[in-house]
DRENDO-1510 file (C-alpha; in Angstrom, 1 decimal, always signed):
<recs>
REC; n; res; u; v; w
REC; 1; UNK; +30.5; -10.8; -23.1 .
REC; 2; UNK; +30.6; -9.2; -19.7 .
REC; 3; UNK; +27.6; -10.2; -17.0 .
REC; 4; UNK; +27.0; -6.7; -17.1 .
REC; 5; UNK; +26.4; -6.4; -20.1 .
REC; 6; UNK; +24.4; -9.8; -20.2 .
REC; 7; UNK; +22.0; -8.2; -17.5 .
REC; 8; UNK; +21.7; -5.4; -20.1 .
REC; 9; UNK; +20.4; -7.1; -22.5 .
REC; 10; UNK; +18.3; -9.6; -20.7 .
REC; 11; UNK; +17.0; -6.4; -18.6 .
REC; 12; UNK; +15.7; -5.3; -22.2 .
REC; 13; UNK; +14.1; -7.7; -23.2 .
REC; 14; UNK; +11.8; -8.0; -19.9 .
REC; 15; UNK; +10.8; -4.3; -20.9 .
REC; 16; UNK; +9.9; -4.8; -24.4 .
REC; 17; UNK; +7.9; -8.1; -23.2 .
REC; 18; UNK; +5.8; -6.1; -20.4 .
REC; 19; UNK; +5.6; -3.2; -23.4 .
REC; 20; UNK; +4.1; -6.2; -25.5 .
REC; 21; UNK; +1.4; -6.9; -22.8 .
REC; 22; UNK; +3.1; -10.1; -21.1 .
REC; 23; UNK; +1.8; -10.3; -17.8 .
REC; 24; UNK; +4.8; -9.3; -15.8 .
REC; 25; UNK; +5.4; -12.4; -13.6 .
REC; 26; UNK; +5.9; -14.1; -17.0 .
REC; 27; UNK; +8.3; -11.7; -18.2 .
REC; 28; UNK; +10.4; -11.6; -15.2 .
REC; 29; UNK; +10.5; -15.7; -15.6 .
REC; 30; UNK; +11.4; -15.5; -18.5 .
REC; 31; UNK; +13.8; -13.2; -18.7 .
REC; 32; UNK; +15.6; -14.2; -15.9 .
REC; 33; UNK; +15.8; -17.4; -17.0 .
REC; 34; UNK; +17.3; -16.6; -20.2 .
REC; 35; UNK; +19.8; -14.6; -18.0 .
REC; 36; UNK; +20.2; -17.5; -15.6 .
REC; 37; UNK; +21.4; -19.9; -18.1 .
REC; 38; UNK; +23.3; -17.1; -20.4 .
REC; 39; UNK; +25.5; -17.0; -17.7 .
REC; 40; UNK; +25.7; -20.4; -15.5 .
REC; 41; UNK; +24.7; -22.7; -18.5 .
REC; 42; UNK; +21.0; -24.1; -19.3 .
REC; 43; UNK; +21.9; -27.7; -17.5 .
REC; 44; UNK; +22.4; -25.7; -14.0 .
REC; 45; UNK; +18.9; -24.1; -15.0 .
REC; 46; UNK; +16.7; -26.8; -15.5 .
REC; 47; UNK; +18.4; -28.1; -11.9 .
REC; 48; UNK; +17.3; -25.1; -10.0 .
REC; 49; UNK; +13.8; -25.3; -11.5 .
REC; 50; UNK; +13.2; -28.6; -9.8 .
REC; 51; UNK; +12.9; -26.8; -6.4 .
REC; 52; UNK; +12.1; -23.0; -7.2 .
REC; 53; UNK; +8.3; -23.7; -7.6 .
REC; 54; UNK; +8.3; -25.5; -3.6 .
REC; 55; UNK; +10.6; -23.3; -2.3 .
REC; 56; UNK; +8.7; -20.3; -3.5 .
REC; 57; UNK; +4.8; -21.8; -2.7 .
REC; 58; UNK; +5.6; -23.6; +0.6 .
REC; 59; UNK; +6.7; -20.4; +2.4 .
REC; 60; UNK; +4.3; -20.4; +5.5 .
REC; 61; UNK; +4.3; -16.9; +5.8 .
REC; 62; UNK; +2.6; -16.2; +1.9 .
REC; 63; UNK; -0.2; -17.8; +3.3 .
REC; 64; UNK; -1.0; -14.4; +4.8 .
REC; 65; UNK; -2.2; -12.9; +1.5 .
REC; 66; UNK; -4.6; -14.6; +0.4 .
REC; 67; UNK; -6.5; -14.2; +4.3 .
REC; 68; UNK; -6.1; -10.7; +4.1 .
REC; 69; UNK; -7.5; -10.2; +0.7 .
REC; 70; UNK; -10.2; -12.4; +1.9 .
REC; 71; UNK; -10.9; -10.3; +4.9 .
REC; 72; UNK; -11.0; -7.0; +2.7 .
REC; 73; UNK; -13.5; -9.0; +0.4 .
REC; 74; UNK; -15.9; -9.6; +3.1 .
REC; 75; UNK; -15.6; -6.1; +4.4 .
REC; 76; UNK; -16.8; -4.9; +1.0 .
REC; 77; UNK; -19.0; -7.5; +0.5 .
REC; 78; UNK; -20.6; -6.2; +4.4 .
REC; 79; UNK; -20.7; -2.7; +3.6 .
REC; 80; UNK; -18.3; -1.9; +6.7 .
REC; 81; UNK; -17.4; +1.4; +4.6 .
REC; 82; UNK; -20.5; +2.9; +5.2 .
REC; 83; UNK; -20.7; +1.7; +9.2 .
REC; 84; UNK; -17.2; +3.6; +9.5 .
REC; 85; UNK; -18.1; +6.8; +7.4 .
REC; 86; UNK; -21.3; +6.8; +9.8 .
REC; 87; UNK; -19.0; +6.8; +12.8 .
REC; 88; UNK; -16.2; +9.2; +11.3 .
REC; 89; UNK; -18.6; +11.5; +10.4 .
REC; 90; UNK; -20.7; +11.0; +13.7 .
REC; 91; UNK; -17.3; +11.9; +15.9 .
REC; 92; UNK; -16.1; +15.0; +13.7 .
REC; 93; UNK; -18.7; +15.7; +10.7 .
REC; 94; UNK; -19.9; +18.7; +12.3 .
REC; 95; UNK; -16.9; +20.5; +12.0 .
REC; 96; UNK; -16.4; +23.2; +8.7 .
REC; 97; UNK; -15.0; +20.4; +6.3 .
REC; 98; UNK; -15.9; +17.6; +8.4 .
REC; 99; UNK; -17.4; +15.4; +5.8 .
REC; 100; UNK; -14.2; +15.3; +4.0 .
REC; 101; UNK; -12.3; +14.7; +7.2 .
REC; 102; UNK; -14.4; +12.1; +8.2 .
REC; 103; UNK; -14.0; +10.4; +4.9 .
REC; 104; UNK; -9.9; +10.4; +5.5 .
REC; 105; UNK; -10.6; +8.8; +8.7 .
REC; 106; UNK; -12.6; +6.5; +6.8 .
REC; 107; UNK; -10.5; +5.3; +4.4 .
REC; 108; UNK; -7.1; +5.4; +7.2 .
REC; 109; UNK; -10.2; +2.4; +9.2 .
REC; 110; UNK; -11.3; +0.8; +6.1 .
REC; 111; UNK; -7.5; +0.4; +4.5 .
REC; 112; UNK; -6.5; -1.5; +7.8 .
REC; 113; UNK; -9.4; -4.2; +6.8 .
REC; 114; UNK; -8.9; -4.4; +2.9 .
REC; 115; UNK; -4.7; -3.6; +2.8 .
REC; 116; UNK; -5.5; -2.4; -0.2 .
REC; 117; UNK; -5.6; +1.5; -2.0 .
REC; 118; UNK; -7.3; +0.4; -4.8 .
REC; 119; UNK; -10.6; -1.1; -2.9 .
REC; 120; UNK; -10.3; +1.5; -0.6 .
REC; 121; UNK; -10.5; +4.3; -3.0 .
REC; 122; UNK; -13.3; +2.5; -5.2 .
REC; 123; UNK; -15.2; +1.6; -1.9 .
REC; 124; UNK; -15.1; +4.5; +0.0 .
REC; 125; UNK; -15.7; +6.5; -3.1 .
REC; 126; UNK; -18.9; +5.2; -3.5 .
REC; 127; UNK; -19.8; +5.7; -0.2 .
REC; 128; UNK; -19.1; +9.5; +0.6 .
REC; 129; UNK; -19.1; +10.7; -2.7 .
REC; 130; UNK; -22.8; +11.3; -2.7 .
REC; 131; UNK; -23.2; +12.5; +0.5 .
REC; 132; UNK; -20.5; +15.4; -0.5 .
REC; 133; UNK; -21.8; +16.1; -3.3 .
REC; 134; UNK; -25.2; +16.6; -1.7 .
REC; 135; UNK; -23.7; +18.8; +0.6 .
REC; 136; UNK; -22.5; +21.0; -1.6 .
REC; 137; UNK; -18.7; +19.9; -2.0 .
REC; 138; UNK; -16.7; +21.2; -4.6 .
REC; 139; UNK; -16.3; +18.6; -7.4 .
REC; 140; UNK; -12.3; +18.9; -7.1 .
REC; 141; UNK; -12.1; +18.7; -3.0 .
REC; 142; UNK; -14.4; +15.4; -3.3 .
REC; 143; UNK; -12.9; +13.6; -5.4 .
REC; 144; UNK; -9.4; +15.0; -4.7 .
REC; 145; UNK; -10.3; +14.5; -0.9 .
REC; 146; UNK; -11.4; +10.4; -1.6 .
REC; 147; UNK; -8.4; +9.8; -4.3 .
REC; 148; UNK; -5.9; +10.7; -2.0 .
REC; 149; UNK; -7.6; +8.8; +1.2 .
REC; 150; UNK; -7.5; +5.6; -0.9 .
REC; 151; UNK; -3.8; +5.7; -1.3 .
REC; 152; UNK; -3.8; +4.8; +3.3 .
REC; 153; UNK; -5.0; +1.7; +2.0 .
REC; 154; UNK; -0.8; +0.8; +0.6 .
REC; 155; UNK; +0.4; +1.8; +4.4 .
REC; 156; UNK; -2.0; +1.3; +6.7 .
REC; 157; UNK; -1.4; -2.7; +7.9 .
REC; 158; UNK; -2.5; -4.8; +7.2 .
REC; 159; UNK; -0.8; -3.8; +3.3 .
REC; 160; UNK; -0.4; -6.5; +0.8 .
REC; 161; UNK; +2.5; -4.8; -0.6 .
REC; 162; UNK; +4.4; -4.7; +3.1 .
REC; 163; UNK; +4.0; -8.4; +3.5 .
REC; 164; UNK; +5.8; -8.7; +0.5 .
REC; 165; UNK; +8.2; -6.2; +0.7 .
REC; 166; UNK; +9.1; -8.2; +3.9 .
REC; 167; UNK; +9.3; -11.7; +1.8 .
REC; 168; UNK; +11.7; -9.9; -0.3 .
REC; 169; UNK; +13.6; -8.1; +2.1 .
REC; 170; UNK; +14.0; -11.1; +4.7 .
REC; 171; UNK; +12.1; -8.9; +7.4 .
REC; 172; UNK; +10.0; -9.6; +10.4 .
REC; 173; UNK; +6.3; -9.0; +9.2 .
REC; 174; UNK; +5.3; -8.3; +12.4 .
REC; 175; UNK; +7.5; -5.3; +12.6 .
REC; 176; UNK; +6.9; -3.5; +9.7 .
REC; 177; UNK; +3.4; -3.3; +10.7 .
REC; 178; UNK; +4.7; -1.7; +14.0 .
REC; 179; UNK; +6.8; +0.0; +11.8 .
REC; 180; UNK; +3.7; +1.0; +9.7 .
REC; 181; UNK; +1.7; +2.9; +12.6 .
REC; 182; UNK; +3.1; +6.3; +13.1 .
REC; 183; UNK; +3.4; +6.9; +9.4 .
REC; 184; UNK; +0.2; +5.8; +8.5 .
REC; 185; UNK; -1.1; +8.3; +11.2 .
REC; 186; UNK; +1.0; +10.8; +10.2 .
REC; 187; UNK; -0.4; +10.5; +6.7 .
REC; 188; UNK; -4.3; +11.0; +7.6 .
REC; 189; UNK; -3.3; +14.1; +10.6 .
REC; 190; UNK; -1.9; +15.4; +7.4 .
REC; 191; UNK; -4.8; +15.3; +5.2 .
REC; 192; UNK; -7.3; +16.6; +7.5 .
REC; 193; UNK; -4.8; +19.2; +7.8 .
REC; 194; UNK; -4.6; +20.1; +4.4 .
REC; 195; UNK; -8.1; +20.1; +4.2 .
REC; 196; UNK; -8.4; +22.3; +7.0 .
REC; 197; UNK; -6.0; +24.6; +5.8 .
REC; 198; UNK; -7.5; +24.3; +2.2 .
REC; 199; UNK; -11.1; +25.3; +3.1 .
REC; 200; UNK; -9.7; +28.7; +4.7 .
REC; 201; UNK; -7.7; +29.6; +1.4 .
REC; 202; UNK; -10.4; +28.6; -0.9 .
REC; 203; UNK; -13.5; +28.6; +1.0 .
REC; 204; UNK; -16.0; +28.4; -2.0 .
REC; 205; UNK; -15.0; +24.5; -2.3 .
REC; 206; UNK; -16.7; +23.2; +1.3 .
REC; 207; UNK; -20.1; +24.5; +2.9 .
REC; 208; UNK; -19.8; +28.2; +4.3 .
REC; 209; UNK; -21.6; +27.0; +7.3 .
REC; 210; UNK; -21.4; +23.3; +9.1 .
REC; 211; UNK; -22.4; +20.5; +6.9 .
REC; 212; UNK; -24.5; +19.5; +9.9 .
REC; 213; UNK; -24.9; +20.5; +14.0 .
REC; 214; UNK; -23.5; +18.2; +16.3 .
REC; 215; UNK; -24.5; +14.8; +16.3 .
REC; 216; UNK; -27.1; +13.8; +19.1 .
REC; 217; UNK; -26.4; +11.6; +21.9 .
REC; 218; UNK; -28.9; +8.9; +20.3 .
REC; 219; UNK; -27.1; +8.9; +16.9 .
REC; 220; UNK; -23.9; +9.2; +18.3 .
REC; 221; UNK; -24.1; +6.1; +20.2 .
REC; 222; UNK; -25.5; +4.1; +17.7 .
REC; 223; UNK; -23.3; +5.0; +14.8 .
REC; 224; UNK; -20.6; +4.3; +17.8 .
REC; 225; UNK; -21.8; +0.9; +18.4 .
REC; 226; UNK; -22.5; +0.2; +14.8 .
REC; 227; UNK; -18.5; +0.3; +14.1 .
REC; 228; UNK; -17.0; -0.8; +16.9 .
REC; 229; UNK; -17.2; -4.4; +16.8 .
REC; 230; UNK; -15.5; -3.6; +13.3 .
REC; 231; UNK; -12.5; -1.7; +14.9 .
REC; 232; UNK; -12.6; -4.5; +17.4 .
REC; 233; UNK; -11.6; -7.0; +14.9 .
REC; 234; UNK; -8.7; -4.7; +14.0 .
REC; 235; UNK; -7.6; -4.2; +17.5 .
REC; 236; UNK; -7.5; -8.1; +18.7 .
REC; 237; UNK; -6.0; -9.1; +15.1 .
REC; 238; UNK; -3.0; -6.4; +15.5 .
REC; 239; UNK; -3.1; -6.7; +19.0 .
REC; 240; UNK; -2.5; -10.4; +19.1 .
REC; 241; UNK; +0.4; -10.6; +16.4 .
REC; 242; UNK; +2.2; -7.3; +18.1 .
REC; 243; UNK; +2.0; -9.2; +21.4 .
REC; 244; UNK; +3.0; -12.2; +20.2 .
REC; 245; UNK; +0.1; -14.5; +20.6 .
REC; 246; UNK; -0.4; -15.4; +17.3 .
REC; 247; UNK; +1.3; -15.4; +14.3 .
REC; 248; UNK; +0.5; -13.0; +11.6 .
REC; 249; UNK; -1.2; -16.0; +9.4 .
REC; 250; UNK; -2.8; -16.8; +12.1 .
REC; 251; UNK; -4.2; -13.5; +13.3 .
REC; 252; UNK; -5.1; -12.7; +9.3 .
REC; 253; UNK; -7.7; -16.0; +9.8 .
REC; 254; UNK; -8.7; -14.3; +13.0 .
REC; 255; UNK; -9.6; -11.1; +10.8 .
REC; 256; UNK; -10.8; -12.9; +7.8 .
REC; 257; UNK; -13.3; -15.3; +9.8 .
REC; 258; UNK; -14.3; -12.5; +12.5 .
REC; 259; UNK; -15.1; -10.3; +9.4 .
REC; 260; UNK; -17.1; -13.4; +7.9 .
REC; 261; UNK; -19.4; -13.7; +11.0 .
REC; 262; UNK; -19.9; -9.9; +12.1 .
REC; 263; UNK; -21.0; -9.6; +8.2 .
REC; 264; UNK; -23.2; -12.7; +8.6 .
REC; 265; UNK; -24.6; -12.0; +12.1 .
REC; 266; UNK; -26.0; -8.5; +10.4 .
REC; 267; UNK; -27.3; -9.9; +7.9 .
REC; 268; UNK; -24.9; -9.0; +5.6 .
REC; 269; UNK; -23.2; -11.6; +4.2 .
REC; 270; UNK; -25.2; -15.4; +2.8 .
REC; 271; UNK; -23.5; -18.2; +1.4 .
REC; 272; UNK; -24.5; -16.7; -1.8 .
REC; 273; UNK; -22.3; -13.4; -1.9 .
REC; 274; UNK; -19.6; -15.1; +0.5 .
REC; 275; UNK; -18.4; -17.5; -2.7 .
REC; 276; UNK; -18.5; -14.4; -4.8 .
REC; 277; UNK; -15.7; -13.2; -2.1 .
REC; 278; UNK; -13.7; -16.0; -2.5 .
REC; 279; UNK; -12.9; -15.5; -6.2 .
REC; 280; UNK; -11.4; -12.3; -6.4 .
REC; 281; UNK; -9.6; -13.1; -3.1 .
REC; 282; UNK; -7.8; -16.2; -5.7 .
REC; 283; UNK; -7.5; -14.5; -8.6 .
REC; 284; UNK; -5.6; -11.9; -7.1 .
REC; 285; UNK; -3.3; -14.5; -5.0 .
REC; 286; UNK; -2.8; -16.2; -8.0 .
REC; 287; UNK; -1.5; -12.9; -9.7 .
REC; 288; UNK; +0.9; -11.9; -6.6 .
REC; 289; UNK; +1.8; -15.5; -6.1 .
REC; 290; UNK; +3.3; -15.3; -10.4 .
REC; 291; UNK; +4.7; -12.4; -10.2 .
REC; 292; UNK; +6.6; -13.6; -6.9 .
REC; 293; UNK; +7.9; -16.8; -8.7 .
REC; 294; UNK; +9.3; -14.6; -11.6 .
REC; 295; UNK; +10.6; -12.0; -9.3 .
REC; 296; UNK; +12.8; -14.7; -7.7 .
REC; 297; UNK; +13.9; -15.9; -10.9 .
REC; 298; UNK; +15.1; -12.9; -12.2 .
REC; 299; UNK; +16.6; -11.7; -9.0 .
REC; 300; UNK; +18.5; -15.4; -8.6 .
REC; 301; UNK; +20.0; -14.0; -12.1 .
REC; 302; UNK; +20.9; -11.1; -10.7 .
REC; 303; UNK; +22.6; -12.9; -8.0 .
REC; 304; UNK; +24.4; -14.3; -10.3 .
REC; 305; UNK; +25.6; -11.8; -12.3 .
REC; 306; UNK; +26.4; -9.5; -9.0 .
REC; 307; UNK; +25.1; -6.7; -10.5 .
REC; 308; UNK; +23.9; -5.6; -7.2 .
REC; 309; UNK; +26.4; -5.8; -5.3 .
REC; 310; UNK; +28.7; -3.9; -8.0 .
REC; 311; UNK; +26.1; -1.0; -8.1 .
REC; 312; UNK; +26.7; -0.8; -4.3 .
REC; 313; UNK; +30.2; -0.7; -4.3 .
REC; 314; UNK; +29.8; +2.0; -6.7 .
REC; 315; UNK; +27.0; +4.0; -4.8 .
REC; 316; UNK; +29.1; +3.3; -1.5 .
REC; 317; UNK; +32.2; +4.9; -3.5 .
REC; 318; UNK; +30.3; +8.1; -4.6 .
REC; 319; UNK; +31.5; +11.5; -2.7 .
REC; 320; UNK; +27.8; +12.3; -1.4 .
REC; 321; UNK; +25.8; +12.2; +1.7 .
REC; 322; UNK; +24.3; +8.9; +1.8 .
REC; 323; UNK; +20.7; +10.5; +2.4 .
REC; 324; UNK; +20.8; +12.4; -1.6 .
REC; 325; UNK; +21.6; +9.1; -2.4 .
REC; 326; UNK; +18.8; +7.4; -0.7 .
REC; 327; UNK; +16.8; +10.8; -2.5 .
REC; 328; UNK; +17.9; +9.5; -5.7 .
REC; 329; UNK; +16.2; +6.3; -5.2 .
REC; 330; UNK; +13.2; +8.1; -4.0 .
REC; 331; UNK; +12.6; +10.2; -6.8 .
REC; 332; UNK; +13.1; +7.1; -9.2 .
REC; 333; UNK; +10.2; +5.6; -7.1 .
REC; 334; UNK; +8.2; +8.5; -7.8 .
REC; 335; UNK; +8.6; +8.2; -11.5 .
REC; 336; UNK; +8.2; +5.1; -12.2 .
REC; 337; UNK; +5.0; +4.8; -10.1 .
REC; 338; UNK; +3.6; +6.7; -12.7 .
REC; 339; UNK; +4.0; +4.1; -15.4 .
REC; 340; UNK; +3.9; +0.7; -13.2 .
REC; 341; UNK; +1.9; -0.3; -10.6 .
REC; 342; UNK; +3.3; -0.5; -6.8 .
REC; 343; UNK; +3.7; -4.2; -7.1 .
REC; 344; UNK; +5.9; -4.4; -10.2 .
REC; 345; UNK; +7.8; -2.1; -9.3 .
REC; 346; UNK; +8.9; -2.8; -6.6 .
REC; 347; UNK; +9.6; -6.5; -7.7 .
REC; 348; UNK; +11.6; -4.8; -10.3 .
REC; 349; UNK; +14.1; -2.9; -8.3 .
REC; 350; UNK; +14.2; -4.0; -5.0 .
REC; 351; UNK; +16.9; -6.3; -5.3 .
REC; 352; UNK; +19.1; -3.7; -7.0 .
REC; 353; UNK; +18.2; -0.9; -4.6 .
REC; 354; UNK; +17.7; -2.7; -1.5 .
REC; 355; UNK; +21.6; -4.0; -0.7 .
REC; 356; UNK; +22.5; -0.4; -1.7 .
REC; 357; UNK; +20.4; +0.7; +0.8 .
REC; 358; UNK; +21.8; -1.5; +2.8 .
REC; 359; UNK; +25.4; -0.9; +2.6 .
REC; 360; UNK; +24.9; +3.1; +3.4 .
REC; 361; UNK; +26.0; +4.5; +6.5 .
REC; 362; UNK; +22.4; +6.2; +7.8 .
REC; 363; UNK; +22.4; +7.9; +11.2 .
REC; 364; UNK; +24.0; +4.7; +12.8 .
REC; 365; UNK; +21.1; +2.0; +11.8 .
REC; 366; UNK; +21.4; -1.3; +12.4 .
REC; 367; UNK; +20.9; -3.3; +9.2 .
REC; 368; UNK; +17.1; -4.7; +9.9 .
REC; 369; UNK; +16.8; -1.2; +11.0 .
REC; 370; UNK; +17.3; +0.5; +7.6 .
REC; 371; UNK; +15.9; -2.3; +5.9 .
REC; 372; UNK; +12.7; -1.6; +7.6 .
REC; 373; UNK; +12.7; +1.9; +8.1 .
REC; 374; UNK; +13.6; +2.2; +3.7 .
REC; 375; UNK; +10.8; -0.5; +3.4 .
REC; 376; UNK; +8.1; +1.8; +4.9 .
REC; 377; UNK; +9.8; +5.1; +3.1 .
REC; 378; UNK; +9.3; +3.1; -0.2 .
REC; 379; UNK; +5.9; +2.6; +0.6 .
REC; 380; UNK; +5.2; +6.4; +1.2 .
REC; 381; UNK; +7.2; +7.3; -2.0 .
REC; 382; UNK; +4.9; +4.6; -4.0 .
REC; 383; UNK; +1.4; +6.0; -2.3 .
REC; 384; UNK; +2.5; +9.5; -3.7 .
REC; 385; UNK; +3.0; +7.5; -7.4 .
REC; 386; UNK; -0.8; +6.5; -7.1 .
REC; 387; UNK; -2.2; +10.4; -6.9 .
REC; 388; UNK; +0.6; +12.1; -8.9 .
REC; 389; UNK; +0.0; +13.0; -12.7 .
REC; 390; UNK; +0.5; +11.5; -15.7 .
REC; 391; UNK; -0.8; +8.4; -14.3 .
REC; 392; UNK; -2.7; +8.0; -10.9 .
REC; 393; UNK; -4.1; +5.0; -10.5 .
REC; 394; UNK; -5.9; +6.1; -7.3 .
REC; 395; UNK; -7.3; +9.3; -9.4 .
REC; 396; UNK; -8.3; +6.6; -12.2 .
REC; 397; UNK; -10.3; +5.2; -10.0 .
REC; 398; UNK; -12.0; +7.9; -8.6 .
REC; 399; UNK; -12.4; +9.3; -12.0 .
REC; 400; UNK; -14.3; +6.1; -13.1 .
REC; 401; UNK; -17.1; +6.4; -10.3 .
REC; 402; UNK; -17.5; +10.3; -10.8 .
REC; 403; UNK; -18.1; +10.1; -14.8 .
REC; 404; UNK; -18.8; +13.6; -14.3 .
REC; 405; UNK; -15.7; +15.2; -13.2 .
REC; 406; UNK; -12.9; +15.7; -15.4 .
REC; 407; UNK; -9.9; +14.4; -14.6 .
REC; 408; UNK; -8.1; +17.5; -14.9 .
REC; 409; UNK; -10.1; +18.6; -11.9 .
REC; 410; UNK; -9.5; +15.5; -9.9 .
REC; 411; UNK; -5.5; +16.3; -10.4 .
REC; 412; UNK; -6.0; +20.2; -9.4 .
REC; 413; UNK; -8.1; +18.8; -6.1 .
REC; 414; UNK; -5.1; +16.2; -4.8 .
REC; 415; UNK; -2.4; +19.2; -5.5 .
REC; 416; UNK; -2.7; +20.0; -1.4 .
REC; 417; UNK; -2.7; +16.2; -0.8 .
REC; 418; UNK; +0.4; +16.0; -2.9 .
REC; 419; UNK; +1.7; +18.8; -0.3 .
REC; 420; UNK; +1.1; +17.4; +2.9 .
REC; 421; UNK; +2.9; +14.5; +1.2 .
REC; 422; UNK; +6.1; +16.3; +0.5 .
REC; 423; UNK; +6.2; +17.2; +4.5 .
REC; 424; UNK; +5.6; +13.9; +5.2 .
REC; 425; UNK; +8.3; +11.9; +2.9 .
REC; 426; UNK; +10.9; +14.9; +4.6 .
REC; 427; UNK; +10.1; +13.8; +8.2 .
REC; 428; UNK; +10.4; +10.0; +8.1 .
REC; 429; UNK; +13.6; +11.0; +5.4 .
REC; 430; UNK; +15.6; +12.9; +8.4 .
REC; 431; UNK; +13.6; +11.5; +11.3 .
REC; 432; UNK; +13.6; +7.6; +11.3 .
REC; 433; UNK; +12.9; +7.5; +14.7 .
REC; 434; UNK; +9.6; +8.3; +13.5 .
REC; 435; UNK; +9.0; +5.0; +11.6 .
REC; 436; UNK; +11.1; +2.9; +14.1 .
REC; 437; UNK; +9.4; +4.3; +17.3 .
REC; 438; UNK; +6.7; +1.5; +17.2 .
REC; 439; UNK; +9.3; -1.2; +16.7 .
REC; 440; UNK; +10.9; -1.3; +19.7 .
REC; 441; UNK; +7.2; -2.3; +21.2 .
REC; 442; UNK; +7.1; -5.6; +19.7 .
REC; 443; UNK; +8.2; -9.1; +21.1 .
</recs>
């Protein structure tokens, strides 16, 4: 039996165990163990078991998760969401649609504390979703408006998901945070747009007149100084790693234990609700750490098998631009976004796409170039998976904190969303100097 054909089969199986409910980290163990010793022999196996577990759980650079998704768990636990929804709206709620704005500028601030589109969604949600409501919001732009401003939280550093992309991919984290700017700006310019231009099509779904007159200089100031030492965390924290004076561990225990005092200086935060942090910071460590010890398993099978490197050959063979290629990929992202969640799939088909990637000619890149600049594109692709129907996870979310709204109606409001997506996903496809402009900045 071929190795191809081996992979096949093996490749099956991890399916019909994840359709069987097996978490996936155990599936992709699993399977590409079984794969592993189908094709080198069980005794070479249980040899490379003996170091997998250390050399997986002693990489320094992991250590970074499990301080970010501290940080983002004492940001909620603070109630930072509401300080920066104050400040948002303060600056630019007084514009027609300025609430909803304000909450995209919201969620861009809060997803650079939590990394993460799911907390941002459910957090900002139930901050701004009353307010807009109260002001007369249409049930479709709110909710449409807050789904889609969760999904910065995937993009916007510091994301989970990048730091692992750049495990996977061999990349400087540092970088693909720089790398992470420009689109992640791009991506909330665009929503307001599209809110903007929204408003004026439909106008019955916003206030006819301003939600409110211009802030006064008194409430301004102090919905100003309520969120800056907030964005000041974010600013030394990014600052530092970009510039080189710390690492990127070591500036994620800058953010997590600035974030625990700010919260605790407040008032915010006891000892009470700061162990109730700590847990769903290790339970979801624990989850990422898994599914990265099975993802190495099954891609050291793959290795193995060189699968990947036969699929590249063949993509590298094919008579088309290398950028519908790249498309193709793109659209599969899309897809299966819809049916797994960011994490596992990217686990899943990184290591098959990736060296594909890798081996295109694409407007003269460098290799770490493309690597990065496909690594951010991926992210984009996968932030669209989290709004776009059947499945949504970002709309799920939303959907669960306004019981009231149908879901149908949440998908109609994140259809201009889903636009202003499109554009974006073009530009940083045919412009990567857009994605690698911020690169060049880093030491």
């Amino acid at each position: 039996m071929s190795k191809v054909e081996i992979i096949s089969i093996v490749s099956a199986g991890m399916m019909v165990l994840i359709a069987l409910r097996v978490p996936l980290g155990a599936a992709m163990f699993i399977a590409g163990a079984v794969g592993y010793g189908w094709i080198v022999g069980y005794l070479p196996l249980t040899n490379y078991l003996k170091g997998l577990f250390w050399a997986r759980f002693s990489v320094y650079d992991l250590s970074v998760i499990p301080l970010f998704l501290l940080m983002g768990q004492f940001a909620s636990i603070a109630g930072f969401s509401r300080s920066l929804f104050r400040a948002a709206n303060a600056w630019i709620g007084w514009v027609k649609g300025g609430v909803a704005q304000a909450a995209i500028v919201a969620c861009a601030c809060f997803g650079a504390i939590s990394g993460s589109s799911v907390a941002t969604a459910a957090t900002m949600s139930q901050v701004v979703l009353p307010e807009m409501k109260r002001l007369k919001y249409s049930d479709r732009l709110a909710t449409g408006t807050l789904a889609a401003g969760g999904t910065l939280g995937i993009l916007v550093p510091p994301s989970f998901i990048l730091i692992i992309y750049s495990f996977l991919a061999e990349q400087s984290i540092i970088k693909l945070f720089a790398a992470a700017v420009v689109p992640g700006l791009l991506a909330a310019v665009l929503y307001m747009a599209s809110i903007s231009i929204y408003i004026r099509l439909y106008p019955g779904h916003a206030p006819e007149k301003s939600e409110r007159s211009v802030a006064s200089r008194k409430e301004f100031i102090e919905a100003t100084l309520e969120a800056w030492p907030i964005a000041a965390i974010f600013l030394v924290m990014f600052t530092g790693i970009y510039r080189g004076w710390f690492t990127a561990t070591e500036g994620a225990a800058v953010g997590a234990s600035s974030t625990l005092l700010l919260g605790i200086v407040r008032g915010k935060i006891n000892v009470s609700n700061a162990l109730k942090g700590f847990l769903p910071a290790a339970q979801a460590s624990a989850m990422i750490y898994t599914m990265l010890l099975g993802a190495a398993m099954m891609n050291t099978a793959l290795a193995v098998s060189q699968v990947p490197a036969d699929i590249s050959i063949w993509a590298n063979s094919l008579n088309y631009h290398p950028l519908i290629i790249v498309s193709g990929f793109l659209i599969l992202f899309v897809v299966l976004s819809c049916i797994l969640d960011e994490l596992a799939m990217m686990l899943l088909l990184l290591p098959v796409v990736l060296p594909t990637i890798l081996g295109l000619d694409l407007f003269g890149m460098t290799v770490e170039h493309k690597a990065i600049w496909f690594g951010i594109l991926m992210l984009v692709v996968v932030s669209v998976g989290l709004i776009a129907p059947p499945v949504g996870l970002a709309v799920y979310v939303v959907a669960n904190i306004a019981k009231t709204v149908p879901i149908g109606e949440i998908y109609r409001g994140i259809i201009p969303f889903l636009l202003s997506d499109i554009v974006r996903i073009i530009l940083l496809l045919f412009f990567p100097a857009l994605t690698l402009f911020a690169v060049r900045f880093v030491n």
